[in-house]
DOVO-294347 format. One line per field, with one value per residue (C-alpha): residue number from 1; residue in one letter; x, y, z. Coordinates in steps of 0.5 Angstrom, whole numbers, plus 500, padded with zeros to 3 digits. Example, Ala and Ser with C-alpha at 12.3 -4.5 7.8 and 13.67 -1.06 7.14 Angstrom:
num = [1, 2]
residuo = [a, s]
u = [525, 527]
v = [491, 498]
w = [516, 514]
REM end
This chain:
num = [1, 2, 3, 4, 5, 6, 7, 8, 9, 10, 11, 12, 13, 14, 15, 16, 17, 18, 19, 20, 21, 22, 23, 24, 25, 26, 27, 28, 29, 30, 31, 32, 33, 34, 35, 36, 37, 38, 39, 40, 41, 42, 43, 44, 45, 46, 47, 48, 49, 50, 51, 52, 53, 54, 55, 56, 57, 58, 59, 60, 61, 62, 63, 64, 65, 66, 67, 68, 69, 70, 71, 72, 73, 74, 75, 76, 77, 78, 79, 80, 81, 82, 83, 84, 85, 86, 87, 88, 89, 90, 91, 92, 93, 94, 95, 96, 97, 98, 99, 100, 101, 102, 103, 104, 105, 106, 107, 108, 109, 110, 111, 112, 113, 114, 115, 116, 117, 118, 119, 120, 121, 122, 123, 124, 125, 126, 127, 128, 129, 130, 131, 132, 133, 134, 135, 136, 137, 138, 139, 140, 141, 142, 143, 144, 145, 146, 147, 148, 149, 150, 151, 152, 153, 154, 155, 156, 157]
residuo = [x, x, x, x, x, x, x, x, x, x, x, x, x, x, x, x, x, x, x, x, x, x, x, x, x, x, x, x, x, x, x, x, x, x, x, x, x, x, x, x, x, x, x, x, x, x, x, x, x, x, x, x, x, x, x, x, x, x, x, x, x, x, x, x, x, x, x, x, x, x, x, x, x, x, x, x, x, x, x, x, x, x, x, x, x, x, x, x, x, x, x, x, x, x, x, x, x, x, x, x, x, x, x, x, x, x, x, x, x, x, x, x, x, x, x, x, x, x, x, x, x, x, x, x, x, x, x, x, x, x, x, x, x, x, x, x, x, x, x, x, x, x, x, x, x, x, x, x, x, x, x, x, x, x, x, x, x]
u = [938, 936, 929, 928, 928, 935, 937, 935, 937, 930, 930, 924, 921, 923, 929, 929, 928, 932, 938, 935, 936, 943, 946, 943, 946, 951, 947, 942, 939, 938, 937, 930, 928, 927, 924, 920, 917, 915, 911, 915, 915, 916, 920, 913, 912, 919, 917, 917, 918, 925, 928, 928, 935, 936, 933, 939, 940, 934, 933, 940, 936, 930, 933, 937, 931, 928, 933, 933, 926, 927, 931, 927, 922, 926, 928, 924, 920, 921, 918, 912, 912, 905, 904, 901, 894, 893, 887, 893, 897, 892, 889, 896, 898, 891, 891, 899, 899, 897, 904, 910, 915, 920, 922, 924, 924, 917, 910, 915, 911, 904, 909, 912, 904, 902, 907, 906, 898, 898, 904, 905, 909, 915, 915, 911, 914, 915, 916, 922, 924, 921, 920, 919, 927, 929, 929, 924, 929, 930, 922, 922, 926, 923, 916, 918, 920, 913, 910, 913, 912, 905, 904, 905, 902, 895, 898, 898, 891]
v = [422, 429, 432, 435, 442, 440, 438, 444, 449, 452, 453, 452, 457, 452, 452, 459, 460, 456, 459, 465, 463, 460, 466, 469, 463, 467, 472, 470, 476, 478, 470, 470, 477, 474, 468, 473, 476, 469, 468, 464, 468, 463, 456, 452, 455, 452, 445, 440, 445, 446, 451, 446, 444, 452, 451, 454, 460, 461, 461, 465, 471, 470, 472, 478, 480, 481, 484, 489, 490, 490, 496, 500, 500, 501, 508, 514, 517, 524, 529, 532, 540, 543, 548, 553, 558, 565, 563, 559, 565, 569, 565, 564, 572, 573, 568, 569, 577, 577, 574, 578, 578, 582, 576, 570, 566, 568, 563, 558, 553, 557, 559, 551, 550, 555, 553, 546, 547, 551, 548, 541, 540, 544, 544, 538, 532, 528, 535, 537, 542, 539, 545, 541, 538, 547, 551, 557, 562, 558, 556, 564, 566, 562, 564, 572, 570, 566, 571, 576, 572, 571, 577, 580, 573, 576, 583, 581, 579]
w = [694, 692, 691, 685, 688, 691, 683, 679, 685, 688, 695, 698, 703, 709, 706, 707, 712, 715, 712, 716, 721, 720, 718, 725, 730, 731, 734, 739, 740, 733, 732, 738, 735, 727, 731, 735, 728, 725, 731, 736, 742, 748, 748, 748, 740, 739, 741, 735, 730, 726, 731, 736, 734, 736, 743, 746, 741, 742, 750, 751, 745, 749, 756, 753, 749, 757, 760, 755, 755, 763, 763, 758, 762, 769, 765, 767, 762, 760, 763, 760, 761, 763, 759, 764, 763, 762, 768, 772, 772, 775, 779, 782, 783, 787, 791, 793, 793, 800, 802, 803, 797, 801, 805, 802, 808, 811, 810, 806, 808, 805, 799, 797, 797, 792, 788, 788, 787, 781, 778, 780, 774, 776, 782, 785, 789, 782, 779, 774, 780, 786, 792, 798, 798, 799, 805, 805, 803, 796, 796, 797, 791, 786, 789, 788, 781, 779, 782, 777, 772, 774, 774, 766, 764, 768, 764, 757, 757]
REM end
């Protein structure tokens, strides 16, 4: 026997709803995301509600849905670029001055350590271009050209 809403037509919004999901069972992804919207989030939310009939769907979207977030989060971020002060820059061409530009490959050690306190973005372990993987002729190569940079940077003001 059909109710009244069935007679004349109307869907009611259980109804509804239930044709949303209908239409997504086929998706178990996209199935667990509108269940996931309406507020079930796990398998206890589903338990004595209509989407219990929808357990699998459910499970294999909300398993898909985790490992998509697990490999979001596993992916570096990117990396932020500092943005280096005037003061930096000065401070950098007086206390790397003494050293020998002539020379890349003297005080590699005292050179990688000036780059990495003054610009630990750039050249720090977790840097866009980490100067403790070089040897000295290379730490001394970007040495002399951070140094000139500094150097008109100190200039300019």
């Amino acid at each position: 026997m059909e109710n009244l809403e069935q007679k004349a037509g109307i869907e009611t919004p259980f109804q509804e709803q239930m044709k949303e999901f209908d239409n997504l069972a086929g998706n178990p992804l996209e199935f667990y995301k509108l269940a996931a919207r309406k507020g079930y989030h796990d398998e206890e939310d589903i338990q004595g509600t209509f989407l219990t009939g929808y357990r699998p769907i459910f499970l294999q979207g909300k398993a898909l849905a985790d490992r998509d977030q697990a490999s979001t989060d596993e992916q570096p971020t990117k990396k932020k670029r500092g943005i280096v002060k005037q003061e930096t820059y000065r401070s950098f061409a007086e206390e790397a001055g003494s050293l020998s530009s002539s020379s890349y490959e003297h005080y590699g050690s005292r050179k990688r350590q000036l780059l990495v306190k003054y610009f630990p973005c750039r050249f720090g372990d977790n840097g866009a271009q980490p100067v403790n993987k070089y040897e000295n002729v290379k730490v001394g190569a970007i040495f002399n050209v951070m140094i000139k940079q500094a150097r008109k940077a100190a200039v300019k003001r």
